[in-house]
DOZAZA-364612 format. One record per residue (C-alpha): residue in three letters; x, y, z. Coordinates in steps of 0.001 Angstrom, whole numbers, plus 500000, padded with zeros to 6 digits. Each point is the difference from the previous one (the first is absolute). Example, Ala and Ser with C-alpha at 12.3 -4.5 7.8 and 13.67 -1.06 7.14 Angstrom:
# DOZAZA-364612
PT    aa       xx       yy       zz
PT   Ala   512300   495500   507800
PT   Ser   501370   503440   499340
//
This chain:
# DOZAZA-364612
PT    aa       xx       yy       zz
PT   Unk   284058   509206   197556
PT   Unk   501956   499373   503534
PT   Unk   503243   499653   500296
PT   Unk   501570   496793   501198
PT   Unk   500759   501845   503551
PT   Unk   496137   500406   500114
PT   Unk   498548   498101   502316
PT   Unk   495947   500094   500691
PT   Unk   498848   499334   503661
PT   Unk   496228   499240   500216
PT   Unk   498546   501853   503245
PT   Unk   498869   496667   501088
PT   Unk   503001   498716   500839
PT   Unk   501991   499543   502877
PT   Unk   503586   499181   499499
PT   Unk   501203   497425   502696
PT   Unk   503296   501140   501069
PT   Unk   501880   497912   502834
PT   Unk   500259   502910   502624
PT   Unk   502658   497950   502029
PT   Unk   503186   502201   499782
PT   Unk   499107   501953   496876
PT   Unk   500595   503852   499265
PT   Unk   496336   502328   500333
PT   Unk   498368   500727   496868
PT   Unk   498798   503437   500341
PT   Unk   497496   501806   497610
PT   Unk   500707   504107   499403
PT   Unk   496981   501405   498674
PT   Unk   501472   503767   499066
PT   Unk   497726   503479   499046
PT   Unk   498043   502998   501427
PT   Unk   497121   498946   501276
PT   Unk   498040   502818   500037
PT   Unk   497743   498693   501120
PT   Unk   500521   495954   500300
PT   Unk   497073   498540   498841
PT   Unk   498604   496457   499545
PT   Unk   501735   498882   496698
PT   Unk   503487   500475   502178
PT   Unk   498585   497791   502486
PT   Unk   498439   497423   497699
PT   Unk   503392   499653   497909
PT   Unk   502441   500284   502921
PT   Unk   497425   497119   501427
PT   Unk   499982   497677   496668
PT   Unk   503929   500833   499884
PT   Unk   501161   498718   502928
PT   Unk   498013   496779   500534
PT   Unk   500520   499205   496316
PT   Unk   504302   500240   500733
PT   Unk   499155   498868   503719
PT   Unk   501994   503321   500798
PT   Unk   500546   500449   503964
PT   Unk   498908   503619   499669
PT   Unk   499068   502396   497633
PT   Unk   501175   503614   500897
PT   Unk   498304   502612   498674
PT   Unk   503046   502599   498959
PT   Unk   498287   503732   500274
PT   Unk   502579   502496   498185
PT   Unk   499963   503617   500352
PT   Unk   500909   501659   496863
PT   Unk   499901   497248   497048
PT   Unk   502265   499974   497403
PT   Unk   497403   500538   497156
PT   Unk   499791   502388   497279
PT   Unk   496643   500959   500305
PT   Unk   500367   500871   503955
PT   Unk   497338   498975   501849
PT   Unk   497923   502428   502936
PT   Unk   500631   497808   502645
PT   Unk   498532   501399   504114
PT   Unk   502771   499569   502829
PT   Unk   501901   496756   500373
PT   Unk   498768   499672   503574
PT   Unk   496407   500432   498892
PT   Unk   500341   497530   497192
PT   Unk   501856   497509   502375
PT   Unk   497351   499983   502701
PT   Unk   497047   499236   497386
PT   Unk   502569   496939   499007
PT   Unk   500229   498730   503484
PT   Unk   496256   500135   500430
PT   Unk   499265   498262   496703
PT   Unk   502602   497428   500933
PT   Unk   499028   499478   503522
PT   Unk   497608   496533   499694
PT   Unk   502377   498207   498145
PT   Unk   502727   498344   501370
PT   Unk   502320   499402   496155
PT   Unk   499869   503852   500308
PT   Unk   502652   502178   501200
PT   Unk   501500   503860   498876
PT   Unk   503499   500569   499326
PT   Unk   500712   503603   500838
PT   Unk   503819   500271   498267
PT   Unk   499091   502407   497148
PT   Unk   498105   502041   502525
PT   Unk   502873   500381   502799
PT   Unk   502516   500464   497142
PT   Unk   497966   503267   498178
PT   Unk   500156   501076   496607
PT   Unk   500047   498481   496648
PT   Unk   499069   496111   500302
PT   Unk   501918   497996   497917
PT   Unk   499322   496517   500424
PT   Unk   503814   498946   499207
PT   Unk   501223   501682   503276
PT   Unk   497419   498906   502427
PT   Unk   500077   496011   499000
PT   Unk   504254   500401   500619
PT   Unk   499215   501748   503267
PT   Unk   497571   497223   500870
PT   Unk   502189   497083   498969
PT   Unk   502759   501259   502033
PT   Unk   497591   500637   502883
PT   Unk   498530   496801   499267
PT   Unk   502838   497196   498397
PT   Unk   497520   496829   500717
PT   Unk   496931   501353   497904
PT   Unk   499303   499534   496474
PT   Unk   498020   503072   498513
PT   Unk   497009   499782   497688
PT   Unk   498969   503081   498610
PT   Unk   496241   500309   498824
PT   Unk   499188   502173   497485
PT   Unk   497089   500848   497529
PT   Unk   500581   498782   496628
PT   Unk   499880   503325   498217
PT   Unk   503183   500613   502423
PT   Unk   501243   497165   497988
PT   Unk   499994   501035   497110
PT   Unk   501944   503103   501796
PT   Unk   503298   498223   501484
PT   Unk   501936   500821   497278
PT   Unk   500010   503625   501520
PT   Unk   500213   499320   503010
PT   Unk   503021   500926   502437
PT   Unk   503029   497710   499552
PT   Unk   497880   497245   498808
PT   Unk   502574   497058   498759
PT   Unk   501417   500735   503695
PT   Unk   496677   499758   501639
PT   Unk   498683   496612   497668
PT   Unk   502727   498108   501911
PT   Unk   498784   500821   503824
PT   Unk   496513   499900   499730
PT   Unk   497588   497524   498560
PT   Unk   497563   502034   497883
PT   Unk   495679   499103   500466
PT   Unk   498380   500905   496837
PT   Unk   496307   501003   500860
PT   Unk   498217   499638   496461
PT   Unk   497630   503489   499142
PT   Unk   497559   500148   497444
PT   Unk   501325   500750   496521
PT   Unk   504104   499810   500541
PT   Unk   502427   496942   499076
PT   Unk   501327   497734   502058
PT   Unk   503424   500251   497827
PT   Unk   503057   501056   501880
PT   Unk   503965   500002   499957
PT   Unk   500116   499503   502969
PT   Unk   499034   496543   502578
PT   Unk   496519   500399   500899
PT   Unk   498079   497821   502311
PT   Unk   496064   500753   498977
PT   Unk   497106   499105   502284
PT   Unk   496646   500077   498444
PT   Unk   497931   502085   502478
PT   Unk   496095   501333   499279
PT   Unk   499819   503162   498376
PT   Unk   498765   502906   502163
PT   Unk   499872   503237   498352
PT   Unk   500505   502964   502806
PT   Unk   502417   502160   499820
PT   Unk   500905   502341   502928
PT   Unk   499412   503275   497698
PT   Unk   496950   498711   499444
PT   Unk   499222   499628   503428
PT   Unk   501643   503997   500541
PT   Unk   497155   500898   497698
PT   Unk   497082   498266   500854
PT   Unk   500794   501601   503901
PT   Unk   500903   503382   498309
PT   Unk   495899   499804   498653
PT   Unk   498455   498632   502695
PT   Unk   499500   496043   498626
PT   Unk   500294   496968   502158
PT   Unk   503107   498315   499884
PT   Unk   498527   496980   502395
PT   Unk   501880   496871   499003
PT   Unk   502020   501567   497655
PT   Unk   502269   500394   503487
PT   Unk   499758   498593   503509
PT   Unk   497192   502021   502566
PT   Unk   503114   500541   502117
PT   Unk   501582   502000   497518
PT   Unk   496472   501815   498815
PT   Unk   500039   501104   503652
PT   Unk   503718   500919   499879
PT   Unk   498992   502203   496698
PT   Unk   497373   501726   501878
PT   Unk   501020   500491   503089
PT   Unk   503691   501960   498696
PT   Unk   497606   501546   496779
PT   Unk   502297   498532   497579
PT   Unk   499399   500128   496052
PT   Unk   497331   502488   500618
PT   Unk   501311   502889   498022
//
C-alpha cells in the first residue's frame, strides 16, 4: 500500500522539463562508500535520467549518524575512489560539504547549508528503500521533508509505505554491498565488476581492506 504522496518513476523515463529559465534539479546521493561499488553507480545512473536531474552528487560523510557505527577508511581515501568511479560520466559529480564540515553527518544540516549556498537548486535526495522505512528516525525529519525531495530506491523485501512524500524509481536490483566487498578483499576473492578496475587498482595499490 503507497501513500497518495507516492509516486513511481519507471527508469525508462525521461521527464521533459522546459530548461528555459527554470531552477537546477540536483540529485544528493548520501553514505560511506567504503568502497563505492557498482550498485551506487547503476542507481545514481537510473536516478537521475529517470528525474532528468542535472547532476547527481555523490555526498561521502565521515562519521554517519547510525547506531550500528560503521568502520569506515579516511574520508580522503574514500573520496578519491568516488572521483575515479565517477570520472566517465558526465551526470556525475561529488559534493564534499559533510567532508569539509567533520564530524557527525546529519543530513538536516548539510541540505540547509547547501540551500543557502545554493538558493536556485531544488534537492533530491536518493536513498535505499530500507532507509525508508528509517526516516522516521532520522535527524529533524518533518524539517528536512519540506527542503528536499526524497528518491525512494526499492530493496528486496521492505515496503514502499511511508509518512513521508516519496518519489520511487524502479531501478534493477543489484545485490553488493560494500561490506561484502571489505570481505571478499579481506580473503583474497575477486571483486571484478562488483566495483570499477580503477578503484580495484586504487584498493591495491594503498592495501586497503586487507586486514
Amino acid at each position: 500500500m503507497k501513500t497518495q504522496a507516492d509516486t513511481i518513476v519507471e527508469p525508462q523515463t525521461v521527464v521533459q522539463v522546459d530548461r528555459k529559465d527554470r531552477r537546477k534539479r540536483i540529485g544528493l546521493y548520501g553514505g560511506t562508500f567504503n568502497p563505492i561499488h557498482t550498485s551506487h553507480l547503476i542507481v545514481g545512473d537510473q536516478v537521475g535520467n529517470a528525474l532528468g536531474l542535472d547532476k547527481v552528487m555523490f555526498l561521502p560523510d565521515v562519521v554517519p549518524p547510525h547506531v550500528d557505527t560503521k568502520y569506515a577508511i579516511d574520508p580522503q581515501l574514500r573520496v578519491e575512489m568516488i572521483r575515479l568511479a565517477i570520472q566517465d560520466n558526465p551526470l556525475f559529480d561529488i559534493e564534499l560539504a559533510e567532508i569539509e564540515r567533520g564530524g557527525v553527518s546529519y543530513t538536516y544540516d548539510t541540505v540547509v547549508a547547501l540551500k543557502k549556498k545554493h538558493p536556485d537548486v531544488d534537492y533530491y535526495f536518493i536513498i535505499g528503500g530500507d532507509m525508508v522505512q528509517y526516516l522516521s528516525k532520522w535527524h529533524r525529519i518533518d524539517e528536512l521533508s519540506k527542503l528536499v525531495t526524497f528518491v525512494g530506491v526499492q530493496r528486496r523485501g521492505f515496503e514502499t509505505e511511508s509518512k513521508y512524500p516519496v518519489v520511487w524509481v524502479d531501478v534493477p536490483m543489484i545485490d553488493i554491498s560494500s561490506t561484502d566487498i571489505r570481505q571478499r578483499i579481506k580473503e583474497g576473492q575477486s571483486v571484478r565488476y562488483f566495483v570499477p578496475d580503477s578503484v580495484i587498482h586504487f584498493i591495491k595499490e594503498h592495501h586497503l581492506y586487507f586486514e
